[in-house]
N, C-alpha and C positions, 0 to 999 in steps of 0.2 A: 290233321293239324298236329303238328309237332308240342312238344311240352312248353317250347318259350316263347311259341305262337297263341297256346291256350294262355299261358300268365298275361299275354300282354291284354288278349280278350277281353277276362277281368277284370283288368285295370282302366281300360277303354270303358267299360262298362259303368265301372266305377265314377272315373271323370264324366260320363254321359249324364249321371244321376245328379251328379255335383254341378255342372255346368246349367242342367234344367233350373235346379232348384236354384243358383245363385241369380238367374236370369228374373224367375218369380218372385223371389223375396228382394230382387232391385229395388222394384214401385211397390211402397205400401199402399197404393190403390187395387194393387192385383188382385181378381177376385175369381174365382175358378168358376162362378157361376156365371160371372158376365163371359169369360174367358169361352165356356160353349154356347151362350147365347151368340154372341156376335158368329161362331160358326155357323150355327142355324142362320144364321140373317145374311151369312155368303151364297152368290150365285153358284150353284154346284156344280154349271156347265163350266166354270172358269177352274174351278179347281179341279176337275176330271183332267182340263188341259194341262192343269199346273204337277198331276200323276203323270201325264203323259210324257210330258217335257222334263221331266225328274231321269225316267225309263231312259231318254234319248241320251242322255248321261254317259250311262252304258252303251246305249248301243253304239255310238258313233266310236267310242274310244276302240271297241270290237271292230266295227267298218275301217277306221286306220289302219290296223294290224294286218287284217286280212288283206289291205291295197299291198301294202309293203310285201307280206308274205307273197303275192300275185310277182310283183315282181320279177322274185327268187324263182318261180315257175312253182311256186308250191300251192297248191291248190286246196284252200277249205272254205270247207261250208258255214251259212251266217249263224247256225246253232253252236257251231265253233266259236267262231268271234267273239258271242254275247259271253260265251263262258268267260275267254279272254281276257274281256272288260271287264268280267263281273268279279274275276278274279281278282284284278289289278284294285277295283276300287274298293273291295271289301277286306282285304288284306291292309292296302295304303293308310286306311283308317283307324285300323286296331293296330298298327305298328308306330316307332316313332319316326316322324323325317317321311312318310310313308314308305319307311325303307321295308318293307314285305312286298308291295304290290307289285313288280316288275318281277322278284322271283317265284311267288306265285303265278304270275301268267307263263312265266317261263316252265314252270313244272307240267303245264295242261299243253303249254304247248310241243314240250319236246315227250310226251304220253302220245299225242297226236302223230307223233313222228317226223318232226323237225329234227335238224340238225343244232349242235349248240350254238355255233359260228352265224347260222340264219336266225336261229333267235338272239342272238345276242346285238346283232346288229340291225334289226328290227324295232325292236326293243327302246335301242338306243335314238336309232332315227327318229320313232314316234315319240319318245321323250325330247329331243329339240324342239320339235313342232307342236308340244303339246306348251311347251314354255313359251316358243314364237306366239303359239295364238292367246294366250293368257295375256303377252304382255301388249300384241294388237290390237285387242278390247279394251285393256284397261287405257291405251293411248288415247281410242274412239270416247271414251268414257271421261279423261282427263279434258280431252278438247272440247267437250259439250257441257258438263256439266263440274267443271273443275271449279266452279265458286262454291260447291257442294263442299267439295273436300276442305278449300281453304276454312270454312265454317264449322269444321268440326271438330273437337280434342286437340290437344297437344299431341294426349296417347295415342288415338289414332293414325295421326299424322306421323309421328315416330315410326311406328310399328306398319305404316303402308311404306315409309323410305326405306328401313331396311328389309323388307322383303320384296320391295322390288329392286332393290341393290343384290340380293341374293338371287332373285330369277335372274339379271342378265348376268350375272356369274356363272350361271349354272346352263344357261345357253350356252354362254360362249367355251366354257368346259367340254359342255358335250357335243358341242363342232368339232371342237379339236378332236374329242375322241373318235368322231367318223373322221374327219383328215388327215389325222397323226396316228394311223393307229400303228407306231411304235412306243406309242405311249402306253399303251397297253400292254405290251412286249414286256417292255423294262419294268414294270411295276410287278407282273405277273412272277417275271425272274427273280427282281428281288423278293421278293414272300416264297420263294423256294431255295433263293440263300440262305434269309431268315429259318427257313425250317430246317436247311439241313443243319445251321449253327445250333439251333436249340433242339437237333436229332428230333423233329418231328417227323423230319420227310428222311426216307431211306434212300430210296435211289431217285437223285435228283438227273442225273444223267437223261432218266425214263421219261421224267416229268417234264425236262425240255422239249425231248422232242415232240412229246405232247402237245405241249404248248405252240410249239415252231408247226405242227401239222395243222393245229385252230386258226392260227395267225393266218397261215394262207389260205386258209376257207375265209377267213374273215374279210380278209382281203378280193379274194374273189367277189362274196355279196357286195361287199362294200364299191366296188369296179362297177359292177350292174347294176346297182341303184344310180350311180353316179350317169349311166348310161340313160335311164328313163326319165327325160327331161320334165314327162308329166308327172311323174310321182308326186315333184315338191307341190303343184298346186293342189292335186287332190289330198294329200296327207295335210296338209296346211288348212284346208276347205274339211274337211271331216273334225279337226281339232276345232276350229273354229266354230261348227256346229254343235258338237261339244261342250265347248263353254258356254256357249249363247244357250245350248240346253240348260244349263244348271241356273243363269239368270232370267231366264223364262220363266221358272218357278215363282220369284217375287214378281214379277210380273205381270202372270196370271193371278196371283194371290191378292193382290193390290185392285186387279181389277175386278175381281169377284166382290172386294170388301167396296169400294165406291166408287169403283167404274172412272176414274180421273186419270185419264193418260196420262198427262206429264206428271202427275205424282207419280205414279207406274214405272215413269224413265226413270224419276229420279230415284225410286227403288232399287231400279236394276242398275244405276252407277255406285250405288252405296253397296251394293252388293257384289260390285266387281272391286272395287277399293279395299273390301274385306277379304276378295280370294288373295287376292297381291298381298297385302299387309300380312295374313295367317297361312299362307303355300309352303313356306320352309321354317314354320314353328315346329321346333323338337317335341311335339307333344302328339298322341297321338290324335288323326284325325283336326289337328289344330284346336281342338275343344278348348273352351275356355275362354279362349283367346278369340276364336270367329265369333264366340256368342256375343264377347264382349264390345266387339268392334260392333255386328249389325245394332247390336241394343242402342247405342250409342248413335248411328248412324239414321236408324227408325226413328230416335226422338227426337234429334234436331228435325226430321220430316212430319212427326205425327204426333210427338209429346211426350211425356214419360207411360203414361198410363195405357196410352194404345198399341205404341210402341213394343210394349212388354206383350203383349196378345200376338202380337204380328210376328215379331221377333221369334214365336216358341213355335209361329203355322210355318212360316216359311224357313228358318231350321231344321225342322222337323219332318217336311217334306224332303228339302235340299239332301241335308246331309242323313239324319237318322231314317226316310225313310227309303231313300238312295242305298244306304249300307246294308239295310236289312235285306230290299231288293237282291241287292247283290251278292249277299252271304247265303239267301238261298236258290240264288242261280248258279253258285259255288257247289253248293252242298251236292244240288242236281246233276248237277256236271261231273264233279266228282264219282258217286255212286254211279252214274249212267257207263263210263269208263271202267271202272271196276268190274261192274257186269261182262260189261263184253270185252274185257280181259279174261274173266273166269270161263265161259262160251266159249272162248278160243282154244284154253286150256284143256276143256271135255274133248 
């Protein structure tokens, strides 16, 4: 981990503690002792599911990768993948915009022995489809349970329009960049105009053709995905697992706490109203901001005071214990490559 990867950790870290604590001191009912009571008084089997379905998080975004990477004829294995994901999500979280997680998985994967051109455009496709299925749930989520949302906040309601105003911008962004990708050309070029005017870059001559040799590998994967008519449902079916993972969490957590299915659904639309609204906050891991919306969205469901208990299980599992997951399936991954880099070396 680089130096301005560790500050932002920190910082992540920071907001994490800030976020918990603004969450508790919300309800002056909150009581840390009722707070693990009512854990004790959850069904454990439901919340083992709600660990489970946390895990699938990860895994599916690694099952994506690896379809696409199939594809390209590139062959890896599902210990690969989980790194992949585990890469992607644990970076996305400590960075802002989760601008780390895509070059983070991009480093384990070209260690692995990809090309830059197949991971760039891997990369790129599973981020469409990870927007496409974000924004198919919360559609499924708007048509069932959209009296949910008209009922809650102003702030909320703000803060869900323009972040789903930002996801279909950033869909329809990264279409273009698979079908246009001379758009990637000229932008590439300019930032090696730019460089040679500010004498960063020396031989910009070198650097084109660089660039002109990626382009048409890019162009090739980009040909042969365009060829596997199946990719788009199964990358599409994997993302959507995916998210359904991460809202299974409330889910199961709801129903370990009192077993009420339709409160349960209504969980899991308040919790997909919160991915939309907080997906493209400049903050890292969207902290602050998602804690604010579920707290807000649990009490118009459950009250202030219960609200505040649920709020800090199903966070906590969701996202902090998702990241932690994933930071040491990083770590592992990491050092396991390392090794048998040095092994090759002897």
């Amino acid at each position: 981990m680089d130096r301005k990867k560790t500050i932002w950790a920190g910082i992540s870290f920071l907001i994490a503690i800030g976020s918990i604590a603004m969450v508790a001191g919300r309800s002056k009912a909150f009581n840390l002792d009722e707070f693990f009571s009512s854990l004790q008084k959850m069904d454990i089997r439901w919340i083992l599911l709600a660990i489970a379905s946390m895990f699938g998080f990860i895994w599916f975004e690694g099952k994506a990768i690896l379809r696409i990477a199939r594809t390209l004829n590139i062959q890896k294995k599902p210990r690969e993948g989980l790194v992949y994901g585990a890469a992607d999500v644990y970076f996305s979280a400590i960075t802002p915009s989760a601008s780390g997680g895509q070059p983070a998985s991009a480093y384990f994967m070209i260690k692995d022995g990809m090309n830059g051109s197949a991971v760039a455009i891997t990369l790129l496709f599973n981020l469409i489809f990870y927007c496409v299925a974000l924004l198919s749930v919360a559609l499924i989520s708007f048509c069932i349970f959209g009296h949910v949302l008209v009922e809650l906040s102003t702030k909320f309601k703000i803060l869900y329009g323009v972040g789903l105003a930002i996801l279909l911008l950033l869909a329809g962004m990264f279409y273009l960049l698979i079908r246009r990708g001379h758009i990637i050309y000229r932008f590439c070029d300019w930032m090696i105009g730019l460089g040679e005017k500010l004498r960063l870059v020396r031989d910009g001559k070198k650097r084109r053709r660089k660039l002109m040799h990626s382009m048409e590998r890019y162009h090739e994967c980009a040909g042969i995905i365009a060829k596997d008519r199946k990719i788009v449902a199964d990358v599409y079916l994997y993302n959507v697992l995916q998210r359904l993972s991460q809202l299974g969490v409330s889910f199961f957590i709801f129903m370990a706490w009192k077993k009420d299915l339709l409160l349960a659904l209504k969980a899991v639309a308040v919790q997909c109203f919160v991915a939309v609204g907080s997906n493209s906050m400049p903050i890292p891991g969207a902290m602050g901001v998602a804690d604010y919306m579920m707290l807000n969205g649990f009490t118009h469901l459950l009250g202030e005071s219960m609200a505040v208990n649920m709020e800090l299980i199903c966070r906590g599992i969701t996202f902090y214990g998702c990241v932690l997951t994933g930071g040491i399936i990083t770590i592992i991954g990491y050092f396991m490559r390392r090794a048998k880099r040095n092994v090759g070396i002897l």
